[in-house]
Each structure stands twice: as structure tokens, then as C-alpha cells.
C-alpha positions as a printed Julia matrix, in Angstrom:
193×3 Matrix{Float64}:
 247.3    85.39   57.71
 250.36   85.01   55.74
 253.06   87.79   54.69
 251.8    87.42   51.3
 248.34   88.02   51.87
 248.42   90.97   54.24
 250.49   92.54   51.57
 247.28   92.39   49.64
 244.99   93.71   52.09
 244.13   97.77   50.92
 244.93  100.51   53.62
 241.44  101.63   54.23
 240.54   97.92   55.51
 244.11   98.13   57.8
 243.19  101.78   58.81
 239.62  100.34   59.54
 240.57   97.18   61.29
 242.7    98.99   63.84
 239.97  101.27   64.94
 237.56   98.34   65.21
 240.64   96.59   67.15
 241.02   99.96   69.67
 237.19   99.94   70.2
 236.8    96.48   70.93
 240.43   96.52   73.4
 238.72  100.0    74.57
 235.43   97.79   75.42
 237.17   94.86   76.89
 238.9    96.83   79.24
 235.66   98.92   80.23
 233.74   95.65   80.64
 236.36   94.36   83.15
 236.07   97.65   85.11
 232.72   97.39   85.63
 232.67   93.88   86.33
 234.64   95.12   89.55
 232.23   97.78   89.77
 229.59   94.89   89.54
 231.39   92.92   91.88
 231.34   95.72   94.75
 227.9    97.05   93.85
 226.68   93.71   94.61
 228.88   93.03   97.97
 228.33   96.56   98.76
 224.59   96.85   98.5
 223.57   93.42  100.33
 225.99   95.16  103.24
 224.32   98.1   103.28
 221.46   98.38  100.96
 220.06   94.96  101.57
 218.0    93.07   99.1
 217.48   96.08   97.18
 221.25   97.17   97.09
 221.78   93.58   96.29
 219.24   93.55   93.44
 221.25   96.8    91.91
 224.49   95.32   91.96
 223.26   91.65   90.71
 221.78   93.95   87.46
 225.66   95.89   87.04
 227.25   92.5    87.37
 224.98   91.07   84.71
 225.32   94.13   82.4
 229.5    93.96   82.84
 229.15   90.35   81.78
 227.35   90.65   78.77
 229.36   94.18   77.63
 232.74   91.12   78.25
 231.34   88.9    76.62
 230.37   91.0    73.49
 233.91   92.77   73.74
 235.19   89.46   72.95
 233.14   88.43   70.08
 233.88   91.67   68.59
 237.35   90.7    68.83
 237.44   87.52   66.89
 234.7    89.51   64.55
 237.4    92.75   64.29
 240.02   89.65   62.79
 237.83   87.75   60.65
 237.22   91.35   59.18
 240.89   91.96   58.84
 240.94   88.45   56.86
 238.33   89.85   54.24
 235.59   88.02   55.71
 232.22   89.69   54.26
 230.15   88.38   56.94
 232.34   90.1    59.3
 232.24   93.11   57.49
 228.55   92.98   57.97
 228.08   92.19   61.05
 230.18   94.66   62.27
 228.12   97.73   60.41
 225.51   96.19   61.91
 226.96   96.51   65.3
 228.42   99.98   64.95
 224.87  101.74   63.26
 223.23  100.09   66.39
 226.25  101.71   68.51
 225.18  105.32   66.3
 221.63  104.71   67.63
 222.19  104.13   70.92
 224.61  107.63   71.52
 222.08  110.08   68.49
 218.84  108.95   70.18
 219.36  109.87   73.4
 220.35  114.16   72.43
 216.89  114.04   70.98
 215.31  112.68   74.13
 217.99  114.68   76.68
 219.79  116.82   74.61
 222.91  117.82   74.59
 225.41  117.42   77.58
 228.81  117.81   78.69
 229.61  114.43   77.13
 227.89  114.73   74.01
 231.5   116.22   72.4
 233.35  113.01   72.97
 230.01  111.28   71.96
 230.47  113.02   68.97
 234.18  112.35   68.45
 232.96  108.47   68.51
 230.51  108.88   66.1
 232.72  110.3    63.67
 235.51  107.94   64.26
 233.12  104.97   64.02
 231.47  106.28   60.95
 235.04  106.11   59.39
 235.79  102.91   60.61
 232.38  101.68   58.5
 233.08  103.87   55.93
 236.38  102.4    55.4
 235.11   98.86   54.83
 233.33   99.86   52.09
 235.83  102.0    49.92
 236.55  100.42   46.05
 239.89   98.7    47.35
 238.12   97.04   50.17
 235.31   95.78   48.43
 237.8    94.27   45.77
 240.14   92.74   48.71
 236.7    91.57   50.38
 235.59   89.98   47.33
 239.04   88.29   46.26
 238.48   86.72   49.77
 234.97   85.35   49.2
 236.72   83.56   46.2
 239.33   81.37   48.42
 238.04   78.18   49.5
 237.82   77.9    52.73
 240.52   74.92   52.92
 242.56   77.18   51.92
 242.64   78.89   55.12
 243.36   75.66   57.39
 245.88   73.56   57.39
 246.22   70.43   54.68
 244.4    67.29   55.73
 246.34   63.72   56.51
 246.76   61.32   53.77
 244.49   58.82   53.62
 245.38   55.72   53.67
 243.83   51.74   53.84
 246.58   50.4    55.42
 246.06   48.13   58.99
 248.67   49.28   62.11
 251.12   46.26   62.67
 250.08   44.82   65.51
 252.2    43.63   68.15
 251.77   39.88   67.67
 252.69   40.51   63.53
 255.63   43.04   65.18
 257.14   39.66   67.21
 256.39   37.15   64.37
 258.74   39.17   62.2
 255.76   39.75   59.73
 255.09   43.34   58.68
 252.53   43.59   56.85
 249.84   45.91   56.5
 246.84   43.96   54.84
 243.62   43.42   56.83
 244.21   39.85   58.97
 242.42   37.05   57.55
 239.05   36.23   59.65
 239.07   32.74   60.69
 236.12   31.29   60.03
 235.06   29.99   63.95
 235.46   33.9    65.31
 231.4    34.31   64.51
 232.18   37.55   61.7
 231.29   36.99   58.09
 234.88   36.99   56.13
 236.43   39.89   54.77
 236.61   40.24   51.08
């Protein structure tokens, strides 16, 4: 995004795209710690554990894939947010009240535990993170977005043009020209007009 436009972009949709950006950098880096965890889970338990050791460290594997591959998409989605894309702006309060389900739920199922603090340091931090995308300025910088045109965010398109490439044959005759060659009549392809 140019100079310009980031100039533009309110504070509370900065402030809100950098704690998207640590969470997602935060996941990313969790998901490629357990994919080593996956890794050795799997080598480990078919060593010792056999097919059921195996089948635990196949499911870890799996699970660190998917958590990579999410922590990815969240990425590009944490940027197209930054660029006042609505639909990112969506999805990700979709993502994060899905994220506040999956810590609340389980204190009413468990209760409370040694982790729930930090659980609840997330919760608040992600709840301003949403709550920032939706503050006066960022709904006006998220709405002047929807109003670009898209081309406006990629680059300018090629001329267009009718004319023929010289051929090499024209190139050697000396002749230059770009106008469709004349069909000659005994080539079998109706004439150009």
C-alpha cells in the first residue's frame, strides 16, 4: 500500500492489525513447533509404541499441519485487513469469536486452571483487536476502501494495440510494416477483410 494511503489508515485499524499480525506470527511459529513435535511423535511412537504410537503421532502431525496452514491464511487475511478490506475484517471476527469459544467453553466444562490467567489475558487482547476494527474511524477508512475499484489496487494494464509483429521475412525485405499480410488466395483461408 502506498505512503499516501497508509497515511489514511486510522490508529485503531494499525493498533488492531498489529495484534492480528503478533497472533498470527505467534501461531505460525507454534504450528512449526508442533509439526516437529508431530514429526517425533510419529517416528517415536512406531519405535516404541507401534501402530498405536504411530496412529498418535500421524493425528499431531495432521493437527500441526492444518494449525500452519491456517497461520498462513490468517496472514494474508491480517494484510488484506490492514488494506481496508471488509471481507477481511469479517472474516477475521469470525475467526477470533470462534477462538473466544474455544478458550470460555472449556472453564465451564473444567473450570478454572493454572492457565486460565493467560487464557484470559488473550481474550482480552483479542477482544480489543475486534473491537478495534469496528471503532467510527475504522469503519469510515473500511468503507472509503470498499469505494476504490479494485484496478486501482493492481498495476495498469498494456495498451492494446491491432498492430501485426514484423516478421522476419518483412525485417530482411526492408518492409516494416505492421498491417495484417495479405492472404493469397491458393493458401485454403477465406481472405481477410
Amino acid at each position: 500500500m502506498s505512503t499516501a494511503a497508509s497515511a489514511r489508515r486510522p490508529g485503531a485499524v494499525t493498533a488492531s492489525y498489529v495484534i492480528w499480525l503478533i497472533g498470527a506470527i505467534l501461531s505460525l511459529i507454534g504450528a512449526i513447533f508442533a509439526l516437529f513435535v508431530g514429526i517425533l511423535a510419529l517416528t517415536g511412537g512406531a519405535v516404541f509404541g507401534g501402530i498405536a504410537g504411530a496412529a498418535v503421532g500421524s493425528v499431531i502431525l495432521i493437527f500441526s499441519i492444518f494449525v500452519f496452514v491456517v497461520a498462513i491464511i490468517e496472514l494474508v487475511i491480517v494484510n488484506r485487513m490492514r488494506d481496508g478490506r471488509n471481507w477481511a475484517r469479517v472474516t477475521l471476527t469470525v475467526l477470533g469469536i470462534l477462538s473466544l469459544l474455544g478458550t470460555v467453553l472449556p472453564w465451564f466444562t473444567g473450570g478454572w486452571s493454572s492457565s486460565s490467567s493467560w487464557n484470559f489475558v488473550g481474550i482480552v487482547v483479542l477482544l480489543l483487536a475486534i473491537i478495534l476494527m469496528y471503532v467510527p474511524g475504522a469503519n469510515a477508512y473500511f468503507r472509503a476502501s470498499a469505494a476504490v475499484p479494485a484496478s486501482a489496487y493492481s498495476a495498469p494494464a498494456a495498451p492494446y494495440t491491432t498492430a501485426m509483429p514484423v516478421t522476419p521475412e518483412q525485417r530482411a525485405a526492408g518492409t516494416t510494416t505492421t498491417e495484417p499480410p495479405a492472404q493469397r488466395p491458393d493458401d485454403g483461408r477465406p481472405p481477410v477483410s
